[in-house]
C-alpha positions as CSV (number, residue, x, y, z in Angstrom):
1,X,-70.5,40.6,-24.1
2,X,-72.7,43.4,-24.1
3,X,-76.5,42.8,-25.4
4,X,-77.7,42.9,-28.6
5,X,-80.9,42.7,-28.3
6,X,-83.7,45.1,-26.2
7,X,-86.9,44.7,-24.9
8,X,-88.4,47.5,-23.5
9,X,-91.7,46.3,-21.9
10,X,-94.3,48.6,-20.4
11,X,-97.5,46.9,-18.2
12,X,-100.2,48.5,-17.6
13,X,-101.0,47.2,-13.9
14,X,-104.7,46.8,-11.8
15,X,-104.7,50.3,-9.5
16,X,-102.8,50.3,-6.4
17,X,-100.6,47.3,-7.6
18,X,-97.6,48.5,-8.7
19,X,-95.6,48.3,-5.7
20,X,-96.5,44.5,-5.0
21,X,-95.1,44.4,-8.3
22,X,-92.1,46.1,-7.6
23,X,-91.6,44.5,-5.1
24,X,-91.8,40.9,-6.3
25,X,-89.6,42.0,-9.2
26,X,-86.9,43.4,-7.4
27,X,-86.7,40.7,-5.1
28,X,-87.0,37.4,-7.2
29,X,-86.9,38.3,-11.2
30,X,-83.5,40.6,-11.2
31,X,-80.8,37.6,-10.1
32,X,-83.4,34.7,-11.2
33,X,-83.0,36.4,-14.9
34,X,-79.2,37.4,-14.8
35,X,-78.3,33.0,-14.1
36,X,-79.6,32.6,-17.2
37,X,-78.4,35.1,-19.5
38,X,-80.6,38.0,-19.0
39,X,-79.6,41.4,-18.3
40,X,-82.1,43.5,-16.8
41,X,-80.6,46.8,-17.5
42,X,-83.4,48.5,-15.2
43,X,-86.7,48.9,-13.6
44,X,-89.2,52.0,-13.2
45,X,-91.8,53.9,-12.2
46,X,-93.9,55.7,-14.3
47,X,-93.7,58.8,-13.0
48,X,-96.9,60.5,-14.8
49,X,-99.2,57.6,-14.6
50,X,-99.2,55.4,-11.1
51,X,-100.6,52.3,-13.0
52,X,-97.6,52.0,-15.7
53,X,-94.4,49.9,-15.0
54,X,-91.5,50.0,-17.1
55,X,-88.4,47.7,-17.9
56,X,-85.9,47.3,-20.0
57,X,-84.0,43.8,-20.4
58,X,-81.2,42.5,-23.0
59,X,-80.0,39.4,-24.7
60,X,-76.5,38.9,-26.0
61,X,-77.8,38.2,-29.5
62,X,-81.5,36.6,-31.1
63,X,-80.7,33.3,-31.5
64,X,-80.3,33.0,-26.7
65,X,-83.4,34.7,-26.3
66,X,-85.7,32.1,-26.5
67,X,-83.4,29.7,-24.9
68,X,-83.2,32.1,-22.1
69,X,-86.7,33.1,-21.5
70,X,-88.1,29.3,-22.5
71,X,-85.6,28.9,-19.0
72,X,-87.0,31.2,-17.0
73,X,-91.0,31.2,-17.6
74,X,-90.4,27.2,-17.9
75,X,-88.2,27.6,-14.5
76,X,-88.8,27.0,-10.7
77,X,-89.2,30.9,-9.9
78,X,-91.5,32.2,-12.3
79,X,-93.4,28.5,-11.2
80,X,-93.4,30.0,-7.9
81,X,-94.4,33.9,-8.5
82,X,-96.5,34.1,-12.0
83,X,-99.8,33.9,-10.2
84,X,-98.6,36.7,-7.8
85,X,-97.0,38.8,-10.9
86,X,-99.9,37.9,-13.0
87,X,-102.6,39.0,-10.8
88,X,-100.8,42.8,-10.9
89,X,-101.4,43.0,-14.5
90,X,-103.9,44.7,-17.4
91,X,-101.9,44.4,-20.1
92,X,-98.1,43.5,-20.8
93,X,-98.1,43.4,-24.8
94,X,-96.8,46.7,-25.2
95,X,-93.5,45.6,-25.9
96,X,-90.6,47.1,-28.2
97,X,-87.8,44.9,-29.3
98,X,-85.3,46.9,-30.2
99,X,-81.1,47.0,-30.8
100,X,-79.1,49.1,-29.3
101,X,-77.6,52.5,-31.4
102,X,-75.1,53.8,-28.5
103,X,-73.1,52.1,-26.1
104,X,-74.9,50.8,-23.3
105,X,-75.0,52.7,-19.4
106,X,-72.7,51.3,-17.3
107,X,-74.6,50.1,-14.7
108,X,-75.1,50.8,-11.3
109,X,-74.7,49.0,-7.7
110,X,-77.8,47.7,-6.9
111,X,-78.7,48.4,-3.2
112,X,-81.8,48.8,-0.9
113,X,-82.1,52.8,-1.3
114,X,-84.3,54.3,-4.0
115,X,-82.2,56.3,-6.1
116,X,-83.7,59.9,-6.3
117,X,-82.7,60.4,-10.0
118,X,-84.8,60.7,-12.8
119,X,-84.7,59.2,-16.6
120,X,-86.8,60.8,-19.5
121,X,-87.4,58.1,-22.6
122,X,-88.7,59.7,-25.8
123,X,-89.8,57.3,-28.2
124,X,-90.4,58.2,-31.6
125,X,-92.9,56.2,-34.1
126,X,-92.5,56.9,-37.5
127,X,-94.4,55.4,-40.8
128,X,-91.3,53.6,-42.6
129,X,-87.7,52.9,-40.8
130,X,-85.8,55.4,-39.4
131,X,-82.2,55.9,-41.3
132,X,-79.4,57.9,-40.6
133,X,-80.5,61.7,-42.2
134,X,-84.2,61.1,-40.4
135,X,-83.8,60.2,-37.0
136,X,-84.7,62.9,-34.6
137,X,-82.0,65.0,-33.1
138,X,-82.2,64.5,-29.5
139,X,-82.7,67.8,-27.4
140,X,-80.6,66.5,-24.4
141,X,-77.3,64.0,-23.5
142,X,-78.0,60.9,-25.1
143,X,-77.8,57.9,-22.1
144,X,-78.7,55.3,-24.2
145,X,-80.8,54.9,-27.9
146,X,-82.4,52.0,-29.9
147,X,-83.6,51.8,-33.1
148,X,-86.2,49.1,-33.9
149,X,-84.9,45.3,-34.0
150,X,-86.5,43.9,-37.5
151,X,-87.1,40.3,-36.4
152,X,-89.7,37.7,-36.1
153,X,-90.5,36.9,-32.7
154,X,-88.8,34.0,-31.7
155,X,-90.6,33.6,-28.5
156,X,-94.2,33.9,-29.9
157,X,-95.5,33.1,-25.5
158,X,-94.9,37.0,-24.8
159,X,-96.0,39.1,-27.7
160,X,-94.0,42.1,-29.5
161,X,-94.8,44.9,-31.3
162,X,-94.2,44.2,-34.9
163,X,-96.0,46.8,-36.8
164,X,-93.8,49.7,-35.8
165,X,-90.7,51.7,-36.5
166,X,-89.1,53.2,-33.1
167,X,-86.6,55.3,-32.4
168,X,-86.7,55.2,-28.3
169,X,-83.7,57.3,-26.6
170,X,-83.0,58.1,-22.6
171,X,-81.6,60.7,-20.4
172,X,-80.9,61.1,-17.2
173,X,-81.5,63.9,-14.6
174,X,-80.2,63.6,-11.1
175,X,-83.2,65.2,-9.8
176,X,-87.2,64.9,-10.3
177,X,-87.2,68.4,-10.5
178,X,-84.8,68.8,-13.3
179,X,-86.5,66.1,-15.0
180,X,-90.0,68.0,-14.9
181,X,-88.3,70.9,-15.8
182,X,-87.0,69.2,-19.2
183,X,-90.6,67.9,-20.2
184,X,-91.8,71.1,-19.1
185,X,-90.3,73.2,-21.9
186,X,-90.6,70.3,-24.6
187,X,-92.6,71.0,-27.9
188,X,-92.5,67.4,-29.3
189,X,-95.1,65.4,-30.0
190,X,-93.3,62.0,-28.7
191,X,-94.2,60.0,-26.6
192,X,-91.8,60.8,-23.7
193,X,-91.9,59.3,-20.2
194,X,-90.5,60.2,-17.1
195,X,-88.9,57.4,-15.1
196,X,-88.2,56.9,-11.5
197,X,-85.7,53.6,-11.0
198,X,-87.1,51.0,-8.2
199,X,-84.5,50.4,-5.3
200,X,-82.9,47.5,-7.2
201,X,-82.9,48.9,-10.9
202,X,-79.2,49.1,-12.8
203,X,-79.7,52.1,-13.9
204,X,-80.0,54.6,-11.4
């Protein structure tokens, strides 16, 4: 089954740690996730701000997340890592959980080569929920868009965002250049952000 439910998490990490990050992740947090239920539909770069790292992750509905992520941060991996991973980190409470509008990517073989694409998300905040005649009309191919997930946390250990409305929608460019290019000529006031994938990420 394909998941339900989205986090979109973005850290804010110490300067010059984002790689050790990276790296850790891709390593031991992809596979270690997936045995239990997880789907980490991808990994990133901020491209625009070198201390910012973005992921995306799914569940197959509400009621497995916190059996799933009680498994992992109460597992033998993130036992052996979380000082490591922690150490990298600001802030990680900037956190979206959202569901899932369009079909989601198809995802890609993860190898050892950084992919050279690029992926712009917008996300859009608004003052009340988004419905049908006020969502945004997106101003390139729609990859993949989520709308806001209106749910108590159930796993209260990694905090959410709970105040929000979000529309949050990606695209994909094959090139950094054609991605720049995009932002470039934008007008909106979103927030949008321009994604390079890590040599492991899914999407790609």
């Amino acid at each position: 089954m394909s998941p339900t439910v989205i986090e979109l998490r973005q850290y804010t990490l110490h300067p010059g740690r984002r790689d050790d990050l990276i790296e850790l992740f891709d390593h031991e947090f992809v596979e270690s996730q997936e045995a239990l239920g997880i789907t980490v539909l991808g990994q990133f770069r901020d491209v625009h701000d070198a201390n910012r790292f973005v992921w995306l992750r799914g569940f197959i509905d509400l009621a497995s997340r916190p059996e799933s992520l009680g498994a992992f941060y109460g597992g033998p991996v993130w036992a052996a890592h979380k000082d490591v991973a922690n150490a990298t980190m600001v802030t990680f409470d900037d956190v979206l959980l959202l569901r899932p509008s369009t079909p989601l990517p198809t995802p890609g073989e993860r190898d050892a080569e950084t992919p050279k694409s690029r992926f712009v998300a917008t996300i859009h905040l608004a003052e009340t929920p988004w419905t049908v005649e006020t969502l945004p009309k997106p101003d390139a191919p729609v990859l993949a868009a989520f709308t806001t997930l209106y749910a108590k946390n159930n796993f209260p250990t990694l905090p959410i965002r709970e105040d929000v409305h979000a529309y949050v929608w990606f695209t994909r460019f094959d090139t950094a250049a054609d991605a720049e290019s995009f932002v470039a000529d934008r007008t909106t006031g979103d927030r949008t952000l321009v994604l390079a994938p890590t040599a492991r990420s899914a999407m790609r």
